[in-house]
Structure formats: structure tokens, C-alpha cells
N, C-alpha and C positions, 0 to 999 in steps of 0.2 A: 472904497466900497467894492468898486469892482474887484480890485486885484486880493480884497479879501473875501469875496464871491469864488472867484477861480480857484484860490488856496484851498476854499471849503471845497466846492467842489472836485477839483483833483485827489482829495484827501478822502472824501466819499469813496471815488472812483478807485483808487487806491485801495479803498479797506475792502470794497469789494472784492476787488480783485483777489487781493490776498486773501481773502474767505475763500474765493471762490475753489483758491489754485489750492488753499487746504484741505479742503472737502473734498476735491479730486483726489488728492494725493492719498485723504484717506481712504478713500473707494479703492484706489489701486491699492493700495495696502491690504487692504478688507478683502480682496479678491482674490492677492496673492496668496495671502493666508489661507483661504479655502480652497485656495489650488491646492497649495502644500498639503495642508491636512488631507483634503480627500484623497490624493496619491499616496497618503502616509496609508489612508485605510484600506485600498485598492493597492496592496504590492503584488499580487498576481494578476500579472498582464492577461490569462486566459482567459480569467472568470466569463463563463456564462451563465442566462438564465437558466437554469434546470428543468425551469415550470417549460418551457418553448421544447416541443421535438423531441417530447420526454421518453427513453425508455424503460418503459415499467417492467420488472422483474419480479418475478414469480414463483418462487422457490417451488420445488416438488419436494414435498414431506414425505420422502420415501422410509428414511429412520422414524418418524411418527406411527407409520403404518405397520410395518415392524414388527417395533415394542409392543403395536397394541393388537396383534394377534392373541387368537381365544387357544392357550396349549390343548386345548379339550379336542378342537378340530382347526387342524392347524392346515389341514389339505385345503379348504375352504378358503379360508384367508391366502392362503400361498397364491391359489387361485387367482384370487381377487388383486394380490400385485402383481401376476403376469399379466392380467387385463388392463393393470392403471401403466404399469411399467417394461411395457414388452420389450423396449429396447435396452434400459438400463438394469435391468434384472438379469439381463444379459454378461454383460461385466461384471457384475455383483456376485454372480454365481460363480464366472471364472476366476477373478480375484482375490474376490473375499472367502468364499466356500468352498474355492477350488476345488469346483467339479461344474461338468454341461449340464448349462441350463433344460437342456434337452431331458433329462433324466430329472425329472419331478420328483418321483421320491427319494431319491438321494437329497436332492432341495429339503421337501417338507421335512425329513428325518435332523438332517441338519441344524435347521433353525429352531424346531423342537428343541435340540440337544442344546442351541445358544440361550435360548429364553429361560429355559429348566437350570440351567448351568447358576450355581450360587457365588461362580466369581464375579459374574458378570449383572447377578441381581441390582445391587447399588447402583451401578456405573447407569441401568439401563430405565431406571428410576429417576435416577439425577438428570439424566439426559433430557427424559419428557417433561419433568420440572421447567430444567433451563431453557428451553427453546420450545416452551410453551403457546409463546407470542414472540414472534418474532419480524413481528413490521417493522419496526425500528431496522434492525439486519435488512431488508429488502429495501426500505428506504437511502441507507447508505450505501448499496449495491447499484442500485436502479440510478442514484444523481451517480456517480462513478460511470455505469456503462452510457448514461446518457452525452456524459464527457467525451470519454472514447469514441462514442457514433457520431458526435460533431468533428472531432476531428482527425477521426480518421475514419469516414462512412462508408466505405467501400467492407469493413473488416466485419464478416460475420460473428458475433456476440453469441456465445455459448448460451444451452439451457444450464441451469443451477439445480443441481440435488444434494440435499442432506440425506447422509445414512451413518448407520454405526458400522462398526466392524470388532468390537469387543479388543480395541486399541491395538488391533492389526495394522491399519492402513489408514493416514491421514488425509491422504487424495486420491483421487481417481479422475482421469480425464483425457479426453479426446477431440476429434474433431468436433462433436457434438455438442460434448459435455464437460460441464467440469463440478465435479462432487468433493464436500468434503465432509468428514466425520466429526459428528457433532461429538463424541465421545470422547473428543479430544482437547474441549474446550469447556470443561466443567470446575474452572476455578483453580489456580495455582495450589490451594489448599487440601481439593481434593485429594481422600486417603490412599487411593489407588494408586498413583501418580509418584510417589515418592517409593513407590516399588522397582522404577523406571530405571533403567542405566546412565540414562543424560538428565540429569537433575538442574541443569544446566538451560534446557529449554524447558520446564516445569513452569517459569513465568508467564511464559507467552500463552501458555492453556489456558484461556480465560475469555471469556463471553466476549468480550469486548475487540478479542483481536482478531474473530474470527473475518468480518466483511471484510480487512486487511488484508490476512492472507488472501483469500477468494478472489479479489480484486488484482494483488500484486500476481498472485496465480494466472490473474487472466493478461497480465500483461507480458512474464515473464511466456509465456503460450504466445504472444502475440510478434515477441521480437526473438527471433535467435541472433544471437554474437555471431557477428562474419570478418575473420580476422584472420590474416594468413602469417602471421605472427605467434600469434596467443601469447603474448607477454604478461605479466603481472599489469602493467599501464594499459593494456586491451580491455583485460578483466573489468579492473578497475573500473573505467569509466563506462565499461557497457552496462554494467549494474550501475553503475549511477548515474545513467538516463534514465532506465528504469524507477530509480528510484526516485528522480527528479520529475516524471511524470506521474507517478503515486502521487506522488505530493503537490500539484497541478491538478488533480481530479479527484483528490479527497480533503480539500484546502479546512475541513473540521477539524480533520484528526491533528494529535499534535506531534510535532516531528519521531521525538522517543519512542510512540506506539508505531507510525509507520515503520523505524527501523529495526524496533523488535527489540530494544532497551530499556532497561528501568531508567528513571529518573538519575540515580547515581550515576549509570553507565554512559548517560546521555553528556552530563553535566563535566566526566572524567574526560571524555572525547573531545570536546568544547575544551577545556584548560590544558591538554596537552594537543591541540592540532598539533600547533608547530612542531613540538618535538617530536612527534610521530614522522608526521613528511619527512623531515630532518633525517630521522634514523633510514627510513626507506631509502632517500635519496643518498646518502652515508656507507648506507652498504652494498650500493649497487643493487636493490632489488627491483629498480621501476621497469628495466627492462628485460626484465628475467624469463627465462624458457621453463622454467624447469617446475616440472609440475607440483611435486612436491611441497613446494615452497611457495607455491600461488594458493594452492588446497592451506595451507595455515594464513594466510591472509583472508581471504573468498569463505570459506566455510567455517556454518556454525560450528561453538569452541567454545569454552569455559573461557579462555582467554586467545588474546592472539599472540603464539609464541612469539615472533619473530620481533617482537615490538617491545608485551611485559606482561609477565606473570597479573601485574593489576589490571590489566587491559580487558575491555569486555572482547570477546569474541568479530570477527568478520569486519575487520579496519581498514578492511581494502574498501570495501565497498559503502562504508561511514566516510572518508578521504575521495574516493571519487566522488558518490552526493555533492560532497561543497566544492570538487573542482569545477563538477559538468552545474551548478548552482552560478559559482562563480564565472562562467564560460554564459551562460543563458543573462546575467544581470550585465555582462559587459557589452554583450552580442543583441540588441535589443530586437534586429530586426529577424533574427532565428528564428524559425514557427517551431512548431513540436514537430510535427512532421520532417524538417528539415533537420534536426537533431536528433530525430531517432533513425534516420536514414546514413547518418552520417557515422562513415567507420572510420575516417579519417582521426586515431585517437589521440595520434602525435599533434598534428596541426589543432586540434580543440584543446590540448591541455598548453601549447604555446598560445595560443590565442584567446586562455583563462584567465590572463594577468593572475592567477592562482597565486596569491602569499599571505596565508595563514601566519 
């Protein structure tokens, strides 16, 4: 009896145990798994709250104000936007109207002559249509600068104006400001547009891309290239800090709209990295001087010659993105800050483990 007491008991104590050590084992399991996952859902290391320290951005409707001048008395109104816009009417007049702000009636005579004008009827119609309402646009502006002023708070944050310019000039900006023309962004479709020389960038016109540029505008304003080089591998990866911070502070958008590609062009970049790197590094161009030949990688293009007639446009700076990408996933303890300071482009693209 005893010794088949102890057997029972031991055999209790046993099966406990063994429950017990299972049930642990699944908890750790269970726990592991929601590590994993939630780092699967958390792959930028930056994310901040946006609600915390928010800077709220404000668009100045100076192309609203504009359009909706009365051509009856237009001196009135002209009026009424040096009082709303005494500084930016300033530039407006130099660049856009080219002539001094100073001389009023050259102004009012002017803007009469754009509003009366029947080229620009449509474009200036469509305009008040599309940017109608545009919280959406300030919303995705404002979580972006409030990006920016966490981490890097020292950097004074531009005011924001829309205006037109009857598809003269897509920006404008300075230390103050930074403007862009809504008239430039009324739909790939729009009729006007295919009037255009670069049919090429006609996609990019479109509602949607505007908070993008505006944004990437305010960063490319934020960092100049310091490179006593200027290699094609300078180029390179300095645009693809930039563009590896777009994409750190606008974690919404999807990559293709950041870089300014359609879906095809996005999908084409992606199945041929390798060969791309391959041909650069193949023909000696990553450390190339020569300007020439940096302007057909770097700048917008129908295609990028140096690569392939099927190529989308601007491959230097699609291949830097996933180098200075790959350089930030390998380098974990890199802040932004320490990566956009950093001109060292040789030692980051060796320190990429970079192999597409």
C-alpha cells in the first residue's frame, strides 16, 4: 500500500509538473509570437505619436483668393491680398507677374488680364473645384512637420501657400515660405496638360501627390549635399536619405507615390534591382565625376538612359533609397539625425551590407 501510495503520488506530482512546464512553455510561446507579430507591425523604428507636440499647419489660400476676385473691381480685391499677404504677394508679383509689387497698377491690370484670359478659364475653375477642401492636404502636412520638429526641433518649419500661376511655376520658396501651385495638380487627365513638353511627368499631377512634393520640398530645403566629391555615389545616397526620411515621416503613403512612380514603374525597379546595380557597377559609373552622366541617373527622364530605354526615369536615387534603407535596417542604432548628417557616402554604402 505504501509503496503504491508513493507511485500514485509521485505520478500526480509528475503529471503536474508536466502540465505545469507545458503551460509555461505555452505562455512563452504565446508571448514570443506577439513579440514577433507586433515588430512585424511596428517596422519603423521612428513612429511617433503625432497626437503629442503636434504641429498644426495652415495652409494660406492665397490661389482661393485669387480665382475669386470680382473682374468688375479687381483694384479692391488686389487690395484686400496685400493686406492678407503683404509678404508673399511680394514674390508673387516678382515671379509670377514679373513686375514690383510696388506698382499696383501693373498688379491689378495683370491679374485682370489672367482671370479674363480663356486659356486659363478651365485650369482656374478646376483649380477651386479640387482644393476645395483641403484638411485632408493639411492633415498629412501637419503629421509630417510634426515628424520633422520631433526630430529635428531646432529646424524652423516653413509657412505653406497655395497659389496658381496659370502653369508657370510649380514652386516658390524661401526662407519663410514654401508655395506650391495648385494648378499643377488637377489630375493626370486633365486636358490642358497634354499640351505640356514632358508628358512624362503628367502622372505625378494629381491631388494626391501634392502633400508629397510639399513635404519632400521641405526637406530637400532642409538638407543640402556636402560632398567634395560629387560623385554619382554622393548623388546617390544623398537623395536617398532624403528619401529614406519621406518615408519615416509619411509612413501612410505607399512607397511608389513617395518616389514619384506608377505602380509598373515601381514593380519594374523591384525585378530588376540587381541588374541595375550590376550595369552601374559594370560600367564604372558609381564613382563617376562627370556631370553629365550623373543628370541622366538624378533627373527626371522618360527613362534612365544609361541603364534602359524601359527604365522609369531617376534610378540613382530609386538604388540609393534601398541602399541608405538597407544601411538604416542593418545600423539599428543610427538616429535620423545621425544619418542625415552623415556625408561619409563611401563608408555607409560599405557598411549597407547592400546586395539586391
Amino acid at each position: 500500500m505504501q509503496i503504491h501510495f508513493a507511485f500514485a503520488l509521485f505520478s500526480d506530482m509528475y503529471n503536474t509538473s508536466y502540465k505545469m512546464k507545458k503551460r509555461n512553455s505555452l505562455f512563452i510561446l504565446l508571448g514570443f509570437t506577439i513579440l514577433i507579430l507586433s515588430s512585424c507591425q511596428k517596422s519603423n523604428r521612428f513612429e511617433i505619436d503625432t497626437t503629442k507636440n503636434r504641429v498644426e499647419v495652415k495652409i494660406h489660400r492665397f490661389d482661393k483668393d485669387l480665382l475669386s476676385i470680382d473682374t468688375t473691381n479687381v483694384k479692391k480685391s488686389v487690395d484686400s491680398l496685400y493686406k492678407h499677404y503683404p509678404e508673399f504677394i511680394q514674390d508673387f508679383s516678382d515671379n509670377i507677374l514679373d513686375t514690383a509689387a510696388t506698382d499696383t497698377v501693373a498688379v491689378c491690370n495683370l491679374v485682370r488680364l489672367y482671370l479674363m484670359d480663356s486659356t486659363f478659364t478651365l485650369a482656374n475653375k478646376k483649380t477651386l473645384e479640387t482644393f476645395k477642401e483641403i484638411s485632408d492636404i493639411e492633415t498629412k502636412v501637419s503629421n509630417a512637420y510634426t515628424y520633422i520638429h520631433h526630430y529635428f526641433p531646432n529646424v524652423k518649419l516653413p509657412e505653406v501657400y497655395f497659389y496658381v500661376s496659370g502653369l508657370n511655376r510649380a514652386i516658390m520658396m524661401n526662407d519663410k515660405f514654401i508655395a506650391i501651385g495648385t494648378d499643377f495638380y488637377l489630375g493626370n487627365d486633365f486636358p490642358m496638360y497634354k499640351n505640356l513638353n514632358y508628358d512624362y511627368l503628367i502622372y505625378n499631377m494629381r491631388r494626391e501627390c501634392l502633400a508629397t512634393d510639399l513635404v519632400s520640398t521641405t526637406l530637400f530645403r532642409m538638407f543640402v549635399m556636402d560632398s567634395p566629391d560629387y560623385r554619382l555615389l554622393d548623388n546617390m545616397l544623398f537623395r536617398g536619405k532624403v528619401m529614406y526620411l519621406l518615408s519615416v515621416i509619411m509612413p501612410e503613403e505607399k512607397p511608389e507615390l513617395l518616389m514619384g512612380y506608377t505602380p509598373e514603374q515601381w514593380k519594374w525597379s523591384k525585378k530588376y534591382e540587381k541588374e541595375i546595380w550590376a550595369n552601374i557597377i559594370d560600367k564604372k559609373h558609381l564613382f563617376s565625376t562627370d556631370l553629365i552622366l550623373i543628370r541622366k541617373y538624378m533627373n527626371e527622364a522618360p527613362f534612365t538612359a544609361p541603364v534602359s530605354q524601359e527604365s522609369p526615369g531617376r534610378l540613382g536615387t530609386y538604388v540609393g533609397w534601398q541602399i541608405v534603407k538597407s544601411y538604416m535596417d542593418k545600423n539599428v542604432r543610427v538616429s535620423l539625425t545621425d544619418l542625415m548628417s552623415d556625408n561619409n557616402y563611401q563608408k555607409m554604402l560599405e557598411n549597407s551590407g547592400y546586395r539586391p
